[in-house]
Structure formats: C-alpha cells, structure tokens
N, C-alpha and C positions, 0 to 999 in steps of 0.2 A: 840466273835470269837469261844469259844468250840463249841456252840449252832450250830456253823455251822459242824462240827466236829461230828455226830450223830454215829460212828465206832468208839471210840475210847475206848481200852478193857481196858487197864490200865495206870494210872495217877501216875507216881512220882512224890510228892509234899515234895522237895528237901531243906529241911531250913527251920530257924524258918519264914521270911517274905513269902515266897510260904505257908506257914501250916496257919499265919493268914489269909493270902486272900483268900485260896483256901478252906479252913474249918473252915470259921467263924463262921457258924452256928452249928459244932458239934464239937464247942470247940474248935480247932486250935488256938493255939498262946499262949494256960496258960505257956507253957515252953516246950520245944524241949523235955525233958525227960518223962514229960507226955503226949505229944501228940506223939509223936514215940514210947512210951509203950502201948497206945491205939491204933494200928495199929489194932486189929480186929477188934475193933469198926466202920471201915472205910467203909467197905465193902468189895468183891472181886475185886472191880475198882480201888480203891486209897490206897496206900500206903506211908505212911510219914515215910521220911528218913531222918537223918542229913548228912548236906553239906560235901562231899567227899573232906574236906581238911584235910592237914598235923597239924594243928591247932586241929581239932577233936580228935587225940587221946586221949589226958586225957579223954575226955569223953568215948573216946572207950575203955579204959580201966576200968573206971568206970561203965558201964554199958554192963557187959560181956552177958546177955541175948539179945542184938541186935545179936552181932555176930551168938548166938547159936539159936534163935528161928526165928528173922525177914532176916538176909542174908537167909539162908534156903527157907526161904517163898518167898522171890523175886527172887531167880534163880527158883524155882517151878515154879511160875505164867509167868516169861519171858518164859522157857521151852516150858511149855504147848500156850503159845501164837506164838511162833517162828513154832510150829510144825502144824498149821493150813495151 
C-alpha cells in the first residue's frame, strides 16, 4: 500500500513492532533503544520513535538524549514539511 503512496516526505515508525516491520532490513527491532538511538542512520524520510505512552517514561527518563537531540529533530522536519 506505501508503494501506492509515492509523496510521502516522512514516516514515523512509532514502536518497537512498526521499527521491526518497517526497518527490517536496516536493523529495526534489535531493541527500541538502539533502533531510536540510530535515528540518523534512517535517513531524512524515517524516523523511529517510542510509543507516546504513559508507560514510556522510565524509559524517557532513562534516555535523556531523545528529549534533547531526536524531539528537536522531529518538530524540525514537521516544521519544514507543514510550511511547503
């Protein structure tokens, strides 16, 4: 169904189960921490993110460089996509 989809600028692949299926071939699924710490390695298309629930904080507090390097980077890329 992407395939049909040829405009699409950017992909949040939201969770560990979206990061296996959607980035199986460049690693998706070792563990949410290294695959959301590889977020450059994605490209400017895709970006992996953990699941936006209430559940996630310990991890968000465990991993204070999401907050501080990859939130940053996705209101960037929303921004500049909204303003086209």
């Amino acid at each position: 169904m992407l395939e049909q989809l040829p405009s699409i600028e950017l992909t949040l692949v939201i969770g560990t189960y979206a990061q296996a299926w959607h980035l199986k071939p460049a690693g998706g699924g070792a563990n949410l921490t290294a695959t959301v710490g590889a977020w450059r390695e994605h490209g400017a298309r895709v970006l992996p993110l953990p699941h936006p629930s209430p559940r996630n904080n310990g991890w968000l507090q465990r991993n204070p460089w999401f907050e501080a390097d990859v939130l940053p980077e996705l209101k960037e890329r929303v921004r500049a996509l909204r303003g086209r």
